[in-house]
ROVO-361522 format. One line per field, with one value per residue (C-alpha): residue number from 1; residue in three letters; x, y, z. Coordinates in steps of 0.2 Angstrom, whole numbers. Last residue first. Example, Ala and Ser with C-alpha at 12.3 -4.5 7.8 and 13.67 -1.06 7.14 Angstrom:
vexmar = c(2; 1)
lumvo = c(SER; ALA)
x = c(68; 62)
y = c(-5; -22)
z = c(36; 39)
% end
This chain:
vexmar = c(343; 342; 341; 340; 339; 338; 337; 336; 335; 334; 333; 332; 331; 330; 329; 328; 327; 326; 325; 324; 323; 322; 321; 320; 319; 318; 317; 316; 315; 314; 313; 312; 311; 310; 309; 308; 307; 306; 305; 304; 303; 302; 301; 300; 299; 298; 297; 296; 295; 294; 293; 292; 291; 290; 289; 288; 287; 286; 285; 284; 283; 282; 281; 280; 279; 278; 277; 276; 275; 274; 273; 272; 271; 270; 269; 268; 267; 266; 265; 264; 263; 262; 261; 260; 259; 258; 257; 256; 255; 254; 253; 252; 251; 250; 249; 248; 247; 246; 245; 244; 243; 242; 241; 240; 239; 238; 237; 236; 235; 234; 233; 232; 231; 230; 229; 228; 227; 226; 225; 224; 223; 222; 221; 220; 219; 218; 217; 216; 215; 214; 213; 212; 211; 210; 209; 208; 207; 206; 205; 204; 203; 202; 201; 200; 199; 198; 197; 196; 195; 194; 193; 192; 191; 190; 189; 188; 187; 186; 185; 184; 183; 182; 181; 180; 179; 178; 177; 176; 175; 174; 173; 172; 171; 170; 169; 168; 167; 166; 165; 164; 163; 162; 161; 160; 159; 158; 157; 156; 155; 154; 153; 152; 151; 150; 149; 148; 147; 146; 145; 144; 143; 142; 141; 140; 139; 138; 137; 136; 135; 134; 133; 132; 131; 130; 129; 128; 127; 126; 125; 124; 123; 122; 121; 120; 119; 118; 117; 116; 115; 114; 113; 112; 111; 110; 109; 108; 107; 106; 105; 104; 103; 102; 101; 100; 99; 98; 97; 96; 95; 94; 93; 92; 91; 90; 89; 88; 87; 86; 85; 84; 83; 82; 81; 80; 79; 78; 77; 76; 75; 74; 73; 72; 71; 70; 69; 68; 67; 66; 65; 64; 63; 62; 61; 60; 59; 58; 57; 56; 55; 54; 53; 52; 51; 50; 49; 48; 47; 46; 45; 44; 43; 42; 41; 40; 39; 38; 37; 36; 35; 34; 33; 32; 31; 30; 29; 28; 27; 26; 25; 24; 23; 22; 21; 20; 19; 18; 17; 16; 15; 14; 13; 12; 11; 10; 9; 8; 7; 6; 5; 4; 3; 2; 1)
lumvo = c(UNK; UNK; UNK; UNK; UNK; UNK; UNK; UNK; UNK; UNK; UNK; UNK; UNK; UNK; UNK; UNK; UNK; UNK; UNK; UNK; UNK; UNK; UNK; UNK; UNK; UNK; UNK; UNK; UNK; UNK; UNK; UNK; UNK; UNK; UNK; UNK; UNK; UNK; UNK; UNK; UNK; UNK; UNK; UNK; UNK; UNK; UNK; UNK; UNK; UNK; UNK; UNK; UNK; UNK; UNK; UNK; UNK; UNK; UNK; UNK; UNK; UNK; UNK; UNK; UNK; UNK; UNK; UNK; UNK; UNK; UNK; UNK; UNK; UNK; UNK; UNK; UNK; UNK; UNK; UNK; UNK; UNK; UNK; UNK; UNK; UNK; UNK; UNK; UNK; UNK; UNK; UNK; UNK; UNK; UNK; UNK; UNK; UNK; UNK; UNK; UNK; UNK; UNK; UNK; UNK; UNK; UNK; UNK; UNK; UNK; UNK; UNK; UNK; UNK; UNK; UNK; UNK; UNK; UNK; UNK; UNK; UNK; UNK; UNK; UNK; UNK; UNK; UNK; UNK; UNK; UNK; UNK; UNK; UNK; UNK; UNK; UNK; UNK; UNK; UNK; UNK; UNK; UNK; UNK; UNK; UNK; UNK; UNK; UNK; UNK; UNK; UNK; UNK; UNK; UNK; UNK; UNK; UNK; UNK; UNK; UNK; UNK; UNK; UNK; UNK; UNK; UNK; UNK; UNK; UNK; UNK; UNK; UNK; UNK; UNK; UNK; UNK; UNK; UNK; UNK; UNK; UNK; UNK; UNK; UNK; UNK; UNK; UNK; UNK; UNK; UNK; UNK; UNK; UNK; UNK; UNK; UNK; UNK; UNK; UNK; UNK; UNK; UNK; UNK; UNK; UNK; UNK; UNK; UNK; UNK; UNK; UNK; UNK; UNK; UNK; UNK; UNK; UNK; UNK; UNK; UNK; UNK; UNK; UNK; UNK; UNK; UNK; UNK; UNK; UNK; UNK; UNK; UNK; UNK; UNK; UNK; UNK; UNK; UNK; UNK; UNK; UNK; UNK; UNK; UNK; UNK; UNK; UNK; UNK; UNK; UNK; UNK; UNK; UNK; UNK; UNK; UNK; UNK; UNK; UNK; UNK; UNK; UNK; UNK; UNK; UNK; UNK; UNK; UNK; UNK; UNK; UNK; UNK; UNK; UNK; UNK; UNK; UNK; UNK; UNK; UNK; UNK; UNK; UNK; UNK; UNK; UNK; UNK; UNK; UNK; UNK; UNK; UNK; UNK; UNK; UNK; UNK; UNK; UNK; UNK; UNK; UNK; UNK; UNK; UNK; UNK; UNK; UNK; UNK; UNK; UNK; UNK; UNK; UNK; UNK; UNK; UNK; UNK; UNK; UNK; UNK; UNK; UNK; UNK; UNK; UNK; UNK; UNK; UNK; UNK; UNK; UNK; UNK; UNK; UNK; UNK; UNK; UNK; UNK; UNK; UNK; UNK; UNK)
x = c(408; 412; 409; 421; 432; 437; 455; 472; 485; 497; 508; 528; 539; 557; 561; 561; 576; 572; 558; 540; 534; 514; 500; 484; 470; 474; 490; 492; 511; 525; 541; 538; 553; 562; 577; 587; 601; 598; 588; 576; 576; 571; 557; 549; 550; 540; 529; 524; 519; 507; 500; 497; 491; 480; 473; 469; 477; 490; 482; 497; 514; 525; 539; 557; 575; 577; 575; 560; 550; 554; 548; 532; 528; 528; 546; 557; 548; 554; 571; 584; 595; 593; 588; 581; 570; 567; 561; 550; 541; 540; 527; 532; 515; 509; 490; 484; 486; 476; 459; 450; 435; 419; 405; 406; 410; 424; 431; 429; 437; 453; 456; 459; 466; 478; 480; 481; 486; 503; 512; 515; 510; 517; 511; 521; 523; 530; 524; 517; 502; 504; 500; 495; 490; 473; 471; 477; 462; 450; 454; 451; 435; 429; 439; 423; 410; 414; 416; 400; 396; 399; 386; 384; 401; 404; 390; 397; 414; 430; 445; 451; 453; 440; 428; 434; 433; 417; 411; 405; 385; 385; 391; 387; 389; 404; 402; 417; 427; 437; 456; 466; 485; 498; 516; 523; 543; 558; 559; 562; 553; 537; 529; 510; 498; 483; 470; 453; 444; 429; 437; 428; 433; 424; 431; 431; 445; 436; 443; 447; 444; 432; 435; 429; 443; 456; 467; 485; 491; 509; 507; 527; 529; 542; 546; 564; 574; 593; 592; 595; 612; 623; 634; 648; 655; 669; 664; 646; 651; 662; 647; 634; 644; 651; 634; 627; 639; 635; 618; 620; 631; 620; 606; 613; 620; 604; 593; 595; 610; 603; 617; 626; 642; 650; 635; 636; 654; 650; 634; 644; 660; 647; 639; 658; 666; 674; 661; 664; 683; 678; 665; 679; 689; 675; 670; 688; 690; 671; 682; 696; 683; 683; 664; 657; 670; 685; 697; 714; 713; 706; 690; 690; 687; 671; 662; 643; 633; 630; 613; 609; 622; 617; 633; 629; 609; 617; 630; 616; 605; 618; 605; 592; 597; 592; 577; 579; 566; 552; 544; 526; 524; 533; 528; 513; 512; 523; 507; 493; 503; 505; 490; 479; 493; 495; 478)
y = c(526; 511; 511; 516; 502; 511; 519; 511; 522; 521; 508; 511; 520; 514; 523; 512; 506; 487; 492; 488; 474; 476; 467; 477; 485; 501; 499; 484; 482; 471; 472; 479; 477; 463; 467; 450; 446; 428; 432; 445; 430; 418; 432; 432; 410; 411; 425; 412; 397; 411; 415; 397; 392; 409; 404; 386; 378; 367; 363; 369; 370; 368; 361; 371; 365; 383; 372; 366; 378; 389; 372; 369; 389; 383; 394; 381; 384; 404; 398; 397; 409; 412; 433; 432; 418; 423; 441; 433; 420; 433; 446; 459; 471; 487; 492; 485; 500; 509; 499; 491; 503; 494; 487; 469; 457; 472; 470; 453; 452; 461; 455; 438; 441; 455; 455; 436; 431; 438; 424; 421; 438; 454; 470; 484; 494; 511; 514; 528; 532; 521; 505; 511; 494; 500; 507; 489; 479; 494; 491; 471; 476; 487; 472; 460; 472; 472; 455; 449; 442; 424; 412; 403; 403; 393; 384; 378; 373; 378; 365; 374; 361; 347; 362; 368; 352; 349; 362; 378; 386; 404; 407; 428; 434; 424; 423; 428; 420; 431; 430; 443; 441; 447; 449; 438; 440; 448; 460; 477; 468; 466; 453; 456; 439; 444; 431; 434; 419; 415; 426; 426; 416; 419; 406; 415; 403; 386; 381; 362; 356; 372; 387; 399; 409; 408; 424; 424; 440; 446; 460; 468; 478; 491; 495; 496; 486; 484; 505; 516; 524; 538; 523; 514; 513; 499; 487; 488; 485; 471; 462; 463; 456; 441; 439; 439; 427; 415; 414; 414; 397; 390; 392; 388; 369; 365; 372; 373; 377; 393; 407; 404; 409; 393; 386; 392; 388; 368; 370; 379; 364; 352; 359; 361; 374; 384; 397; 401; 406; 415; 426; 430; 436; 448; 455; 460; 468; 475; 485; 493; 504; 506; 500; 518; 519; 531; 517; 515; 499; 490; 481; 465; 451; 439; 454; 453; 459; 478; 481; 497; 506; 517; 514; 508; 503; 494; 483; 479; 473; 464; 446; 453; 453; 468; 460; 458; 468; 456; 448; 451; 437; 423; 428; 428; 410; 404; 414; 403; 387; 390; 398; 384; 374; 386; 392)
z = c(429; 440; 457; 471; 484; 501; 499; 503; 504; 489; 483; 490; 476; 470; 456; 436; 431; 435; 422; 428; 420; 410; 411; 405; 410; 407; 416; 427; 436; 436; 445; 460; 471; 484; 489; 489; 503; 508; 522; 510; 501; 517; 520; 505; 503; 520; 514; 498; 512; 522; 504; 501; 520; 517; 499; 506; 489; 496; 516; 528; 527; 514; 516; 516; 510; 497; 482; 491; 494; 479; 468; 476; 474; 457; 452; 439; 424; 425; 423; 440; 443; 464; 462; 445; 444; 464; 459; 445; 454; 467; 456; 466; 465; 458; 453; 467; 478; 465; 467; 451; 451; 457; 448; 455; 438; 432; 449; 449; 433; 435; 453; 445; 429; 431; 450; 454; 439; 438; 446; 465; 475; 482; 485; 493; 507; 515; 533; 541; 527; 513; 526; 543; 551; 553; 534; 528; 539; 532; 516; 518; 526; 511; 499; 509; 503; 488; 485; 493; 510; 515; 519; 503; 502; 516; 512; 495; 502; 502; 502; 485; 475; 480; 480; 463; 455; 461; 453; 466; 462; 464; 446; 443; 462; 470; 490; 496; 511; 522; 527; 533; 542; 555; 559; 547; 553; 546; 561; 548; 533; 544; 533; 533; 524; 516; 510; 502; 496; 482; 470; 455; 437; 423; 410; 393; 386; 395; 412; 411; 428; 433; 443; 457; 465; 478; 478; 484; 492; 503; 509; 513; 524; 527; 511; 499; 510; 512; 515; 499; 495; 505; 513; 509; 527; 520; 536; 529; 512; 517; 528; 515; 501; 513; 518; 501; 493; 509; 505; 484; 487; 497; 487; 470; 482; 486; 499; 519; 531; 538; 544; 559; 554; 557; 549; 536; 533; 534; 524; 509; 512; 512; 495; 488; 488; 471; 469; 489; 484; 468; 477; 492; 478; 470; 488; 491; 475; 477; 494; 484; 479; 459; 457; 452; 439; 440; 436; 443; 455; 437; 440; 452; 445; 444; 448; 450; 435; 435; 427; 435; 446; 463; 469; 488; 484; 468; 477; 490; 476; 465; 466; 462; 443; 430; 423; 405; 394; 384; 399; 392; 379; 391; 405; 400; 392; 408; 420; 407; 412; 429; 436; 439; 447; 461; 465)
% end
């Protein structure tokens, strides 16, 4: 529910974004060294220092920045595709593809090893809840998840590799406005015919237990905007009785990671925006939770292509929104557990 979310995701972001984001963008420097906050180079730090970006190697990375910074788009595209590298997105994207080959391909001739691997999990589930709502949403508006997509990125393959979609049938408004019909595709009698929240998350457990998320494979959470795990997920846990799960309690808010990672403002990430700043369409019926959550994998793995590592960077804590510092260790959400009752 793209456009639903926006104006009360920029409030949020706004009130809660008050640390700065260490940028995406100097990931593969920092798994080598092991440095937060590093901007990229522009120059190459003196050949005597003792500092952890001394290597001869960031000397070469730094020149070979300042050439691409000067190319031109058609130069960009024309080098891309020597390398055979995607050709798509405007001239920021280009330029941040090729920075992150070049960065990738000198630290792996330099053997800087001893840091973390390009990714920090082995899948990523991507989510994007479609819930009941009206065409001006009062304050106290309850919304409840009237759809349930998962979308699994192998981050090894860099392909989805599976997905999960139920319908849910919502408890205290049963009755769909017309807005939210025309919205959302989803119809009163598909509802109607759908089983309840709890039971369906039971399912959705189940479906994350089976592919061995937590257990054998690290993983993380990962939607567009805060509102689908503090507001969304908040409520219809609170509305259903049952404990708001733990492997929701962390999740890479991607508007965020490509704010970071590609430079653009916060204003600039509608999942419309991503698409096509990185020359992709979106696929699919806008506002079907699983064409919108299959649309926000698409833009996961091309940054993961461009050379981003994707992390959790936002978390809920006592019901509450909070960002997880850029300093903050790297951990995987936990096993998945069936959903328990409130005390």
């Amino acid at each position: 529910m793209e456009d639903q979310k926006e104006n009360i995701f920029d409030k949020d972001g706004n009130v809660k974004a008050s640390h700065s984001p260490e940028d995406d963008s100097n990931s593969l420097a920092k798994s080598c060294n092991r440095r937060c906050g590093q901007k990229e180079p522009v120059e190459a730090p003196p050949s005597s220092s003792k500092g952890e970006f001394s290597d001869p190697v960031y000397k070469e990375i730094a020149v070979a920045n300042g050439h691409i910074n000067r190319m031109n788009k058609d130069e960009l595209r024309a080098k891309l595709a020597d390398l055979k590298l995607d050709t798509r997105g405007v001239k920021d994207v280009l330029k941040k593809r090729l920075k992150s080959h070049y960065k990738k391909q000198k630290l792996t001739q330099a053997l800087l090893e001893g840091g973390p691997t390009d990714t920090y999990y082995d899948y990523i589930c991507v989510v994007d809840f479609e819930a009941t709502c009206e065409e001006n949403n009062p304050p106290d508006f309850l919304h409840e998840i009237i759809e349930f997509p998962m979308v699994l990125v192998n981050t090894h393959t860099l392909e989805i590799e599976d997905s999960f979609q139920e319908y849910v049938k919502p408890e205290t408004n049963s009755q769909l406005s017309d807005f939210c019909v025309q919205l959302t595709g989803i119809t009163q009698e598909t509802v109607d015919k759908a089983d309840s929240f709890s039971s369906v998350l039971q399912r959705a457990v189940a479906w994350l237990q089976e592919k061995e998320l937590g257990t054998k494979y690290k993983y993380a959470v990962l939607t567009d905007g805060a509102w689908d795990m503090s507001k969304f997920l908040n409520i219809q846990c609170r509305v259903s009785g049952i404990r708001y799960p733990q492997f929701a309690k962390k999740w890479i808010n991607i508007r965020k990671s490509y704010g970071n990672f590609y430079k653009v403002p916060r204003t600039h990430t509608k999942l419309s925006s991503m698409l096509e700043k990185l020359g992709l369409q979106y696929e699919g019926r806008p506002h079907c939770g699983l064409d919108d959550s299959r649309n926000i994998a698409r833009i996961a793995l091309r940054m993961l292509q461009d050379g981003c590592q994707l992390r959790a960077n936002e978390r809920m804590h006592a019901g509450q929104l909070l960002s997880v510092p850029s300093s903050a260790p790297v951990e995987g959400a936990p096993p998945p557990h069936n959903p328990r009752c409130r005390n």
